[in-house]
C-alpha positions, 0 to 999 in steps of 0.5 A: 500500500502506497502512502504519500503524506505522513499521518497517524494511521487511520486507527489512531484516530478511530481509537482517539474518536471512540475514547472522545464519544465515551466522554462526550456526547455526540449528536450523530456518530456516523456523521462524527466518524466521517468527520474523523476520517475525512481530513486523510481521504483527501486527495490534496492534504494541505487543503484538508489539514488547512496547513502546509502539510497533514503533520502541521494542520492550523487548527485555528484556521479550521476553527475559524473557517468552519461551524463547529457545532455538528458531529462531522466538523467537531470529529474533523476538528478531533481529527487535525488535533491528533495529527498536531498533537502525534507529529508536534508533541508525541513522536519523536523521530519520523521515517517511512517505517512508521508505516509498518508500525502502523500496519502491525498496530491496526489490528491490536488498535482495533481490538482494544478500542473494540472500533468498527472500520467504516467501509469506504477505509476498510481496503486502506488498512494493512495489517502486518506481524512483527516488532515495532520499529518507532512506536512504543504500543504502551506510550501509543495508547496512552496517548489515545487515551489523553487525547480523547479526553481532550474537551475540544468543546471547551477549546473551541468555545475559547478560540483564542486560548486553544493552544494554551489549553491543549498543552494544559490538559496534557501536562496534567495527564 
């Protein structure tokens, strides 16, 4: 499977949706699932990422530009915040391995975070045995875990404040 721009697997974000719906409620999962996924189905990422590329994605532009008060848009918003915190905050190095990490990753992801893979990404999702060679699985998941449980509603509703609150909310965890 070819990949041309460098993103967190599609599980990731899956994982960091199902974790945010189990602490806020959300008016319409499908929709908010499609939000999720939509940014990395794009064919040009600058466009969908408001940003130079899908690892530099300005959330405050997003904010900005788009209505946040439906389920597609807050999971769209979930969905660039990940890619800021995972490229910006969380991973340490970066090569086209991670890749295959994410490949060996999916199935584990999926099983521990009980996710149902919408159709329409199904066929982009590999699946692969065998050691990581960048990502720890245990600081993985504690990383799913802290940012689905970021209050986006809250950084939202105080736009100017968003970054500030972000780095708050993950000093704390």
């Amino acid at each position: 499977m070819l990949r041309k721009n460098k993103m967190p697997g599609y599980t990731i974000h899956l994982a960091v949706g199902k974790i945010y719906s189990k602490n806020n409620e959300i008016q319409n999962i499908e929709s908010f699932i499609k939000g999720i996924i939509a940014p990395d189905q794009a064919e040009d990422k600058k466009l969908s990422h408001y940003g130079p590329c899908s690892s530099k994605p300005n959330l405050q532009k997003y904010i900005n530009e788009n209505e946040l008060s439906d389920s597609f848009n807050e999971g769209y918003f979930l969905h660039l915040l990940t890619d800021e915190l995972f490229y910006n905050k969380f991973l340490k190095k970066w090569n086209k391995s991670i890749y295959d990490d994410y490949d060996k990753l999916n199935k584990k992801i999926i099983e521990k975070y009980e996710i149902s893979v919408p159709k329409e990404i199904q066929k982009d999702i590999g699946y692969k045995e065998g050691k990581l060679d960048i990502l720890d699985e245990k600081t993985l998941y504690e990383f799913i875990e802290n940012v689905g449980r970021i209050d986006i509603r809250n950084i939202i509703k105080n736009r100017k404040q968003y970054n500030q609150n972000i780095e708050m909310h993950l000093e704390r965890n």
